[in-house]
C-alpha positions as CSV (number, residue, x, y, z in Angstrom):
1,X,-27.6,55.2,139.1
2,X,-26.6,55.9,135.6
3,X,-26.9,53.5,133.2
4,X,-23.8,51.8,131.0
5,X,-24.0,52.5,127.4
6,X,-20.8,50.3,126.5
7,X,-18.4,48.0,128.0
8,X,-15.0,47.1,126.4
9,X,-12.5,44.9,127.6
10,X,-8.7,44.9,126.4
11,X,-5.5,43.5,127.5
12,X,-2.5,44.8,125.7
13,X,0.9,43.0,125.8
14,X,4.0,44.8,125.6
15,X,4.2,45.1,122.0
16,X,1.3,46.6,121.8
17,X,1.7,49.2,124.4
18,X,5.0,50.1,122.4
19,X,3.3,50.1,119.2
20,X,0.5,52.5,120.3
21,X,3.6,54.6,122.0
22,X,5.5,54.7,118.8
23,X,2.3,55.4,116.6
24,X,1.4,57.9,118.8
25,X,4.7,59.8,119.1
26,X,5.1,59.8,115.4
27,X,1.8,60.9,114.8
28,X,2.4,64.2,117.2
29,X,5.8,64.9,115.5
30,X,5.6,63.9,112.1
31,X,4.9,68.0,111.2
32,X,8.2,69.2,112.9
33,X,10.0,66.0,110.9
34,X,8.5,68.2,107.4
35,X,10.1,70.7,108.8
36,X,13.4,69.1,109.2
37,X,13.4,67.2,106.1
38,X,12.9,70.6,104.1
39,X,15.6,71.7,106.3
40,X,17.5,69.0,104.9
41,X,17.2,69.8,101.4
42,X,16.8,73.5,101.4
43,X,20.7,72.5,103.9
44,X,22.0,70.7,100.4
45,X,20.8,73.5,98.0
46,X,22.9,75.9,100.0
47,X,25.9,73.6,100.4
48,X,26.0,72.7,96.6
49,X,25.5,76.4,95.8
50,X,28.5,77.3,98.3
51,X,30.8,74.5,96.9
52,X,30.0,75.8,93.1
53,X,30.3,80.1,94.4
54,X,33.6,78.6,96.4
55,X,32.4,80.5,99.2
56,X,33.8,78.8,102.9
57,X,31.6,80.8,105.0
58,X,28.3,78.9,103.5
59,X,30.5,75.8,102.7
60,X,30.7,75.3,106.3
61,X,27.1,77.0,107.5
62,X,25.5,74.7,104.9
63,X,27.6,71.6,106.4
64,X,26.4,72.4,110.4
65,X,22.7,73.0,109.2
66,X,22.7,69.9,106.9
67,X,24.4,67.6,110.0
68,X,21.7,69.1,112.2
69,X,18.5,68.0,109.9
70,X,20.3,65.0,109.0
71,X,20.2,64.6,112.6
72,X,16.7,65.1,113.9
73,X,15.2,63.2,110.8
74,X,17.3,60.0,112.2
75,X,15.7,60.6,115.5
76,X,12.1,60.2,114.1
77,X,13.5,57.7,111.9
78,X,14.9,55.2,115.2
79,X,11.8,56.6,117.7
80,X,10.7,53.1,118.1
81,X,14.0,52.3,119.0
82,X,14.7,54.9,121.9
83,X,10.5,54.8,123.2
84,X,10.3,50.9,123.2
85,X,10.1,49.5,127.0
86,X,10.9,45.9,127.3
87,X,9.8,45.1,130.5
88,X,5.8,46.1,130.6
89,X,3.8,43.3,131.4
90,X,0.5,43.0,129.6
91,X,-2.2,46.1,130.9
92,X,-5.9,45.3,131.2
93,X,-8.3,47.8,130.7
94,X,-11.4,47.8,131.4
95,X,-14.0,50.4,130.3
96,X,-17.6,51.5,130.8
97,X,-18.6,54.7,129.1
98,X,-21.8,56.3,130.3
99,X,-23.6,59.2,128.5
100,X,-21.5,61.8,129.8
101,X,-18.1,60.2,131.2
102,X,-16.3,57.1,131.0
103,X,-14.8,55.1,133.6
104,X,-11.4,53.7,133.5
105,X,-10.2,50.7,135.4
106,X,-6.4,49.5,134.9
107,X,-4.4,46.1,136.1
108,X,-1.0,45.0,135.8
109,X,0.8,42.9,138.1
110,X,2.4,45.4,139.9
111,X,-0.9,48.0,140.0
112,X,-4.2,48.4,139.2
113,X,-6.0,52.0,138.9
114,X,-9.4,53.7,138.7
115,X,-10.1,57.1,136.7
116,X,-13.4,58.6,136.1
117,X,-13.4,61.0,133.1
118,X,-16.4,63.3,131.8
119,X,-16.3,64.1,128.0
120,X,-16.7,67.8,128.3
121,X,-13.4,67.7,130.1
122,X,-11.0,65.7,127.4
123,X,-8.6,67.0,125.1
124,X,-9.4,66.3,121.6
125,X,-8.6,62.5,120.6
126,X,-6.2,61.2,118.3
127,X,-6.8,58.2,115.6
128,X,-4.7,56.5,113.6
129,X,-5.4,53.4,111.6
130,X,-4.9,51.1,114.0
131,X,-5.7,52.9,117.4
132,X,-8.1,55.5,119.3
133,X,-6.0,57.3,121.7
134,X,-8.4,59.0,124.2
135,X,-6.4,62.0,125.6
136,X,-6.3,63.0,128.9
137,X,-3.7,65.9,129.0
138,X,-1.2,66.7,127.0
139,X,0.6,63.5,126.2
140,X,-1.2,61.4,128.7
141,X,-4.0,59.2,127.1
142,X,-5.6,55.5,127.0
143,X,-5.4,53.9,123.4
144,X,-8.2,51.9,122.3
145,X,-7.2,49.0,119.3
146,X,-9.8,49.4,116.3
147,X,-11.4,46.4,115.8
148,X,-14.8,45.1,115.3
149,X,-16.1,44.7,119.0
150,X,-14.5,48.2,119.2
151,X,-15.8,50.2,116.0
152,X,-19.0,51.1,118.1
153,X,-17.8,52.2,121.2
154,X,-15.1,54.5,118.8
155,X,-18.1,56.2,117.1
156,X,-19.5,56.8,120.2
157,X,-16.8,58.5,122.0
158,X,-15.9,60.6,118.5
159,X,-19.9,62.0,119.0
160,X,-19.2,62.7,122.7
161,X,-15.1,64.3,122.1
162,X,-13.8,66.7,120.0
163,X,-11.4,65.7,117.3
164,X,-7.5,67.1,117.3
């Protein structure tokens, strides 16, 4: 039988688990909301020049693309607001990671879950300040809070995946 490298133990409370969620989400669309936000100004440049050239066309072209940035930069602005879940009870996860895969046990009081991931398999991870988000498809992953009992299990795993 293979022998455990590391053990970690967390329980995250709904706050958390929305916190991570938020964090997370912002992280993977905080280049499109550049995007918009240039958008957004390059929007008022045009507007400004249209009001000054007194030319309708742009006045109103200028207006729709501006209401449109304007738009989607609100929507990253309230994320937290539209991804927050009130009603998660509190996870526990339990890990063991091995020298070439990681094993995954989840309870809440409604479920509980097992998952056994090799390294080699895993998309590239995600880290933020606060939390290690081990992917495990496209949006799907387990977040990990940095702290101290957690800092060596984090190099570990950023040995053994790639980085995003």
């Amino acid at each position: 039988m293979e022998e455990e490298k590391y053990r970690l133990n967390q329980d995250l409370n709904a706050r958390v688990i929305n916190k991570a969620n938020v964090t997370y989400l912002r992280k993977s669309v905080f280049l499109l909301f550049i995007v918009f936000a240039i958008l957004s100004l390059l929007s008022i440049v045009l507007l400004v020049l249209s009001i000054i050239n007194n030319d309708t066309t742009f006045i109103v072209l200028g207006g729709v693309a501006l209401g449109v940035t304007i738009l989607v930069d609100l929507v990253y602005l309230l994320i937290p607001l539209f991804f927050t879940r009130k009603n998660i009870s509190t996870l526990s996860f339990h890990y063991s990671f091995y020298d070439d895969k990681m094993v995954i046990n989840l309870k809440s009081e409604q479920s509980s879950g097992h998952e056994e991931r090799k390294y080699k398999d895993l998309p590239p991870y995600i880290e933020t300040k606060e939390f290690f988000y081990i992917m495990v498809g496209k949006s799907q992953f387990y977040t990990i809070i940095k702290d101290d009992e957690s800092e060596e299990i984090i190099n570990f795993l950023k040995r053994k995946i790639k980085k995003r």
